[in-house]
N, C-alpha and C positions, 0 to 999 in steps of 0.2 A: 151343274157341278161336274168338274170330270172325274174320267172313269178312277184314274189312280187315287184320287182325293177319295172316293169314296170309301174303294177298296179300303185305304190305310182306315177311315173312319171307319168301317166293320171291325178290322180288325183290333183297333185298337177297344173298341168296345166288348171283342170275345176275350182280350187281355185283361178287362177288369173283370168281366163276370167269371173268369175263373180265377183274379185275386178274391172276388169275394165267395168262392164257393169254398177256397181255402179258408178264409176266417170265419168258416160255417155259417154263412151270413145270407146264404143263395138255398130256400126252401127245395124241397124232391130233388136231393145227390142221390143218384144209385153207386154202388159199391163197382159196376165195371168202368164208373168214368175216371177212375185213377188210371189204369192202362190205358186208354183209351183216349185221355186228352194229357199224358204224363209228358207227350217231347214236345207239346205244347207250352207245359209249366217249363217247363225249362229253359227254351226258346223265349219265353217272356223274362224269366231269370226270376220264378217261384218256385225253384221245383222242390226245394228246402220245405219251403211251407207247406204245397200241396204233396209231399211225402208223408211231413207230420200231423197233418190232418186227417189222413184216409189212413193211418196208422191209428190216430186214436178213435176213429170210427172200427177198425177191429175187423176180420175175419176179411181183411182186403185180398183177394188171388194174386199173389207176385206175381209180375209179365213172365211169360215164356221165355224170354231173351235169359234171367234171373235163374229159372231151374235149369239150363244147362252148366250152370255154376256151383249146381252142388245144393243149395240154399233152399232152406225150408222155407216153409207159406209165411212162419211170422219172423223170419230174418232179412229186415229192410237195410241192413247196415253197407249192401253194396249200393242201394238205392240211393242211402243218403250221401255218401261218396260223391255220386256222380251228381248230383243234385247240388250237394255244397260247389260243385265245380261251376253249374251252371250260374248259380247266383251271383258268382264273381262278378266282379266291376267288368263292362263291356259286352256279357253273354245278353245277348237279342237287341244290341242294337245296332247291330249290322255294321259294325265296326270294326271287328274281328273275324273277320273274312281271311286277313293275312296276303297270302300270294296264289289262294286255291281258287281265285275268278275264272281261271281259263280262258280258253276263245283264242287266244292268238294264237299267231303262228311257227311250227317251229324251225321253219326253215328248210325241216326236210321234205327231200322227194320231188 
């Protein structure tokens, strides 16, 4: 099997096991893997769901990015913000790239 083949096959298999850790369905979730695998829910376009999961698991640590915004430990409402953003139609599937590829050239110099 080649290498890229596989690759996608892991990953596509860490994208279900974190839809099912969201629908609480995935036995020993520790309370850090909300931070810790959160741009990944996103990137897969769960981050809605794995917000409101480790919200109603309770006493989750907001990311550091979160309290430079002022936001207490149980105010996820910037979380879900960005989370409803990620769910959007198109968020992880590499389709919304736009025009930020880079690599070429720009002529100068």
């Amino acid at each position: 099997m080649a290498l890229p083949i596989r690759r996608s096959r892991l990953w596509q298999g860490f994208a279900e096991y974190l839809k099912q850790v969201s629908k609480g369905k995935e036995p020993a979730v520790h309370k850090d893997y909300f931070e810790r695998y959160l741009a990944y829910a996103a990137v897969f376009g769960i981050g809605s769901r794995w917000e409101k999961y480790f919200q109603e698991l309770g006493r989750v640590p907001l990311p550091i990015l979160f309290h430079a915004m002022g936001a207490g430990d149980a105010d996820f409402g910037a979380i879900v913000a960005i989370m409803s953003v990620s769910d959007s139609p198109g968020a992880g599937d590499g389709g919304a790239a736009g025009g930020a590829s880079g690599g070429g050239s720009s002529g100068a110099g």
